[in-house]
C-alpha positions, 0 to 999 in steps of 0.5 A: 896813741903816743906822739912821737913820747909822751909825758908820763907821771910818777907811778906811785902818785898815780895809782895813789891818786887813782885808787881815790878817783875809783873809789869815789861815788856818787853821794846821791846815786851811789854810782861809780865815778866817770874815772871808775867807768872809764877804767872799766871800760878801758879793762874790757876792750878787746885786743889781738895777741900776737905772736914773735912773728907778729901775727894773730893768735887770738884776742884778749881783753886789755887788763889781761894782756897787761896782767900777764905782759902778752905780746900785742900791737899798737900804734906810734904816732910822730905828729908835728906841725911844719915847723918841726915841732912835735905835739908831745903829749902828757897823760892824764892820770887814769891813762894805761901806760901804753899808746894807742893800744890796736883793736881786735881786727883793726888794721895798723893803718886803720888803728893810726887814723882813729887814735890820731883822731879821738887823742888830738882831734887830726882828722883821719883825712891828714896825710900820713906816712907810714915809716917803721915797725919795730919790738919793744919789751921791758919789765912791764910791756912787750908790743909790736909798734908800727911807726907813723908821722902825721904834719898837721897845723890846724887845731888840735881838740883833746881827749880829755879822759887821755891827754891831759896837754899837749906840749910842741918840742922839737926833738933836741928839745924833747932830750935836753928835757930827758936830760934834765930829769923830766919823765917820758915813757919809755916805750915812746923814746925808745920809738923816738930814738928809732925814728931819729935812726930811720930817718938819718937813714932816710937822708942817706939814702936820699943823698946817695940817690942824688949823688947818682943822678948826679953822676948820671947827668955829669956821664949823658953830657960827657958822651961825646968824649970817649977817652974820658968816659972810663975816668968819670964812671970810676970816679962817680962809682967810687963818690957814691960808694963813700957817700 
């Protein structure tokens, strides 16, 4: 599950520091670290593939989807508090590189309450809104996300297998960051780039809704005056279309 982006860590110094934490055993039992464990379980869960319509085909286990790059889904998450900052999280180092990967079966919506949950403990009863779905591809990924935004004040408790911290910014303070070198997946700022457009469109549509009612307000109280109601329909027409 990525809030909105998320810190990533250098690639060669996590898999250097990983190949270590595999490795390790226990010098009594000689068992598996919990970092072994983890990534194993991590490796054997179960996801859809889909298809370029988005749509089922079938399921695979998660280190063969990553393998082979097959096109999948997973959730995006853009949870903030009411102040505008959003809870950006770093990964920890035996995170995968993708957000909340869907489990076979699971519904979007279902899928955004259990990560939001488990990742910074928001219980599945906050209010969310779903905003978008979109395709992302590059070298390494190639997921359908769904796009959600969850407001929530209360306490966060994380997930310490993945997420290391948490990190309030607010979205000009996540790009001075990007600018100044700081490294985010790219997955979740190309998300993030879409979520500023959808929400700029939002507002638009929000104004030229306001605008309309305006005109419709302003045209009700001028009825009783025929010779002037041509002029201000053809006036409010042409003001909401600019807007």
């Amino acid at each position: 599950m990525g809030s909105g982006v998320v810190f990533s860590n250098d690639a060669e110094e996590c898999m250097k520091w990983l190949r270590g934490k595999i490795a390790t055993t226990d010098e009594d039992t000689g068992s598996q670290s919990d970092t072994a464990r983890f990534m194993s379980l991590s490796a054997d869960e179960i996801v859809d593939i889909v298809d370029e319509n988005n749509q089922v085909l079938r399921q695979e286990r998660r280190a063969v989807m990553r393998k082979e790059r097959l096109l999948h889904r997973s959730t995006y998450i853009f949870a903030r508090n009411s102040q505008g900052q959003f809870y950006v999280q770093k990964r920890t180092m035996i995170k995968d590189y993708c957000p909340g990967y869907y489990e076979a079966g699971e519904t979007y919506a279902e899928n955004a309450g259990r990560e939001v949950e488990e990742e910074l403990g928001i219980p599945p009863t906050a209010p969310k809104a779903h905003l978008f779905t979109f395709l992302y591809e590059d070298e390494r990924l190639r997921v359908f996300g769904d796009a959600w935004e969850v407001v929530w004040d209360g306490e966060l408790k994380l997930q310490p297998e993945e997420v290391e911290s948490v990190h309030p910014m607010t979205l000009d303070e996540v790009f001075a960051r990007v600018e100044a070198g700081d490294q985010f997946t790219p997955d979740s700022l190309y998300a993030t780039r879409k979520y500023l457009e959808y929400m700029k469109e939002k507002s638009v549509i929000q104004q030229r809704e306001r605008n309309a009612s305006g005109c419709t307000k302003r045209l009700s109280s001028s009825s009783r005056h025929p010779p002037y109601f041509p002029l201000r329909m053809k006036t409010c027409s042409s003001f909401v279309s600019i807007a």
